[in-house]
C-alpha positions in Angstrom: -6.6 34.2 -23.4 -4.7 30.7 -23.7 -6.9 27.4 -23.4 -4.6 24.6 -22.1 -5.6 20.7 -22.0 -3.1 18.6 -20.7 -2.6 14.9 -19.5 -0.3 12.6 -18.2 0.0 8.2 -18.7 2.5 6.0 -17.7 2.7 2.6 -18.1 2.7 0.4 -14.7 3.1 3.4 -12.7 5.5 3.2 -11.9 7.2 2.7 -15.2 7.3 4.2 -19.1 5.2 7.9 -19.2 4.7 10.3 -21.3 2.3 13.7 -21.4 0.3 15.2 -23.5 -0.5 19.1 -24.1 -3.0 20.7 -26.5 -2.6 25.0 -26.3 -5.4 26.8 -28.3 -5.0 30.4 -29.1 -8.1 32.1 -31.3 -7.0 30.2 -34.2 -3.6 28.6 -33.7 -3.1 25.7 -31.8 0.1 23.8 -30.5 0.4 20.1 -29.2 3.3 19.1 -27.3 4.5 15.6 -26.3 7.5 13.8 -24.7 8.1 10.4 -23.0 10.0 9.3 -20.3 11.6 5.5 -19.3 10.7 5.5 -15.7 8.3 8.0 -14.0 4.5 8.0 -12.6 1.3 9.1 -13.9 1.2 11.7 -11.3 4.4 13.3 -12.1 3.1 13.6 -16.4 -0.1 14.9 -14.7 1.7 17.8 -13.3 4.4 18.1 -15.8 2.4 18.4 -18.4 0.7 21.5 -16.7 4.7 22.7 -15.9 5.5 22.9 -19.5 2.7 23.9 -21.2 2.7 26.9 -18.5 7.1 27.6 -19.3 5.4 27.5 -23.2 3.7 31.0 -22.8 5.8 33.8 -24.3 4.4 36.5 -22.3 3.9 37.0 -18.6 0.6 37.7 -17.1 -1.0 35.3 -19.7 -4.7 34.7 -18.7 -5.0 31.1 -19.0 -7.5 28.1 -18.0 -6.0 24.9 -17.4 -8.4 21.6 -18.1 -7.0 18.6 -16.8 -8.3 15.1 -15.6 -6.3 15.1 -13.0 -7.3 15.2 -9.4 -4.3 15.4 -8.2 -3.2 18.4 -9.7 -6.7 20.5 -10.0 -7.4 20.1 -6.3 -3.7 20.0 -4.9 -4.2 23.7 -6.7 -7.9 24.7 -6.3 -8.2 23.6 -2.9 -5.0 25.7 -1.8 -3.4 22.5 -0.8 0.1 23.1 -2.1 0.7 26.3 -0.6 0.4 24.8 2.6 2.8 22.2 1.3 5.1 24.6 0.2 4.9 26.8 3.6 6.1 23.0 5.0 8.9 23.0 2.6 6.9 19.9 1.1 7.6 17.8 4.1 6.7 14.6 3.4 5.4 14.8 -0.1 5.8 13.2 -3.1 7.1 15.5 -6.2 8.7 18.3 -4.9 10.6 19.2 -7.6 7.8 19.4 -9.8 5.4 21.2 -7.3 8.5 23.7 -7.0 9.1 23.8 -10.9 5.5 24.7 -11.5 4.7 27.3 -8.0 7.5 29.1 -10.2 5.8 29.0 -13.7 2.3 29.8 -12.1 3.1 32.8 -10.6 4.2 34.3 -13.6 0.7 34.1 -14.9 -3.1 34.1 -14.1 -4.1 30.6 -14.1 -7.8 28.6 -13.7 -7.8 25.3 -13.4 -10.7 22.9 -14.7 -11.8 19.6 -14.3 -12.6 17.6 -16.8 -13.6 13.7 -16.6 -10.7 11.6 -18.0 -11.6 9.0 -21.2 -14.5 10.2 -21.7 -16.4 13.2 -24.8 -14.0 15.7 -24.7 -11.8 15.4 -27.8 -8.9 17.7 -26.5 -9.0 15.6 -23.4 -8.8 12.4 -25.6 -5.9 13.7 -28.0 -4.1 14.7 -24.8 -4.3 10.9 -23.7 -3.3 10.0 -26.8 -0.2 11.8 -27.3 0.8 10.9 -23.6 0.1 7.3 -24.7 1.8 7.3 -28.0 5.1 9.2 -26.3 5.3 6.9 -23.6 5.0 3.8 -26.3 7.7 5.7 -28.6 11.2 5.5 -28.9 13.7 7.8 -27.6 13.0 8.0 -23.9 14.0 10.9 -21.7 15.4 10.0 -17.8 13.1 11.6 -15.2 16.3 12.2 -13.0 14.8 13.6 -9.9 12.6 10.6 -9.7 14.7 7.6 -11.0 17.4 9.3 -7.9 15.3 9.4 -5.9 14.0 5.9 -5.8 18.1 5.0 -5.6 18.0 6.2 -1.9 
C-alpha cells in the first residue's frame, strides 16, 4: 500500500508552476519536485498525480491519492473524465495530461482523497511547499503541450 500526497502552484496562472509529490511506503518515503516556466495550476495539479503514479515500480500497486485539488479528485471520483475520454476530450482543457494519466491509472488500483488545501495537514503543506519552491527555482522545464498550444 503506497500513500501519495501531491499538489500543484503556479504563479499568475497562467505563468511559472511547479508540483509537489510526497510517496510514503511503511517506512520509506520519497518527495519529488520540478518546475515549469509557463503552465497552470490545474495542469501541476494533475501532473503531479501523473508522475507520482509513472513512480510505482510495480503494477497493480494499491494506492490512495490525497490531493487538494477539485479538479482532479472529482474530474476522477465523479467518473467525469471517462465520459471525456469516450468524447475524445472534445472541448476540454488538458488532454494530454488527462490521456498521460488514464494510461498510468489503469495500471494500478487507485483512491483518490480530498484533502483541504493550506490548511493542518503537514504532507499537504510540504507538497505546497516544494511546488512553491520549484516554481520559484532556477532551471525551468517547457510545458510544451501547453506553451503550443496557446501559439495557435
Amino acid at each position: 500500500m503506497i500513500t501519495i500526497y501531491t499538489d500543484g502552484s503556479s504563479r499568475g496562472n497562467p505563468g511559472p508552476g511547479g508540483y509537489g509529490i510526497v510517496m510514503m511506503s511503511a517506512t520509506h518515503q520519497k518527495e519529488i519536485s520540478e518546475g515549469y516556466r509557463y503552465t497552470t495550476n490545474n495542469r501541476m495539479e494533475l501532473l503531479s498525480v501523473i508522475v507520482a503514479l509513472e513512480t510505482l515500480k510495480k503494477e497493480n500497486t494499491i494506492v490512495t491519492v490525497y490531493s487538494d485539488s477539485k479538479y482532479v479528485v472529482d474530474a476522477i471520483e465523479k467518473k467525469w473524465v471517462f465520459g471525456w475520454e469516450k468524447k475524445n476530450f472534445a472541448g476540454k482543457k488538458n488532454p494530454d495530461l488527462w490521456q498521460r494519466f488514464l494510461k498510468i491509472y489503469r495500471q494500478h488500483r487507485v483512491a483518490f482523497k480530498w484533502v483541504k488545501g493550506h490548511a493542518t495537514n503537514p504532507f499537504n503543506n510540504r507538497c505546497d511547499s516544494l511546488a512553491t519552491t520549484a516554481a520559484l527555482g532556477q532551471n525551468l522545464l517547457v510545458d510544451f503541450a501547453y506553451e503550443s498550444e496557446l501559439k495557435q
